[in-house]
C-alpha positions in Angstrom: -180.4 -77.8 110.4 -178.7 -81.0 109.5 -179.0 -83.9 112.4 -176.0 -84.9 112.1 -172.4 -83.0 112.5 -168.6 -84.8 111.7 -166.7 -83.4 114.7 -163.6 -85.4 113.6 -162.2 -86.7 110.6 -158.9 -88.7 110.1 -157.2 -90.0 107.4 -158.4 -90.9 103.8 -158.0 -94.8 102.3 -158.8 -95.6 106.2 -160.7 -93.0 107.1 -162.0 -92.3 110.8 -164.5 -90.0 111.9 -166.9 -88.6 114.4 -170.1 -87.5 114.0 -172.6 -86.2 116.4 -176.2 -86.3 116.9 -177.6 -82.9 117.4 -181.0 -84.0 118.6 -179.8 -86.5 121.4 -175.9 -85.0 121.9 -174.8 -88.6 121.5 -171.8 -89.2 119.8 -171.0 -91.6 116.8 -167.4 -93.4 115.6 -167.7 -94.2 112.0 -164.4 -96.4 110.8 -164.3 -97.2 107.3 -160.9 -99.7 105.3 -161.5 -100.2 101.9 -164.5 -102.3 101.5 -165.7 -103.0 105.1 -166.6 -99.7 107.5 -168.8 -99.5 110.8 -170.6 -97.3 112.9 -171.7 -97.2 116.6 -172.4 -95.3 119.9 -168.7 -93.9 120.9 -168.8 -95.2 124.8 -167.7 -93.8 127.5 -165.1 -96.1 130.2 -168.9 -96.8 131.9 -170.5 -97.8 129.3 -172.0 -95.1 128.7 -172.4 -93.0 125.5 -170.3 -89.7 125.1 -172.6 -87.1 124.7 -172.4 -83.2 123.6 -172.3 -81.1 127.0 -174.9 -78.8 127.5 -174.9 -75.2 126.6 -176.3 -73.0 129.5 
């Protein structure tokens, strides 16, 4: 099982994506222009990170 999953990709010179941790459910925004990219904990309006609900 791979740890990580892209939920969300956009675009392709400036490319934009989401990836999730399947171990902790916490979710990732990767931005990448050219050269220069990031990556960090997507955030909920609290501060909090957005996370992978549950499955019963």
């Amino acid at each position: 099982m791979e740890r990580f999953q892209k939920v969300y990709s956009q675009g392709v010179i400036e490319k934009t994506e989401i990836w999730a941790d399947t171990v902790s459910g916490i979710h990732y925004l990767f931005h990448r222009n050219g050269n220069a990219s990031g990556f960090t904990p997507l955030l909920n309006r609290d501060g909090t990170p957005v996370t992978t609900p549950e499955q019963p």
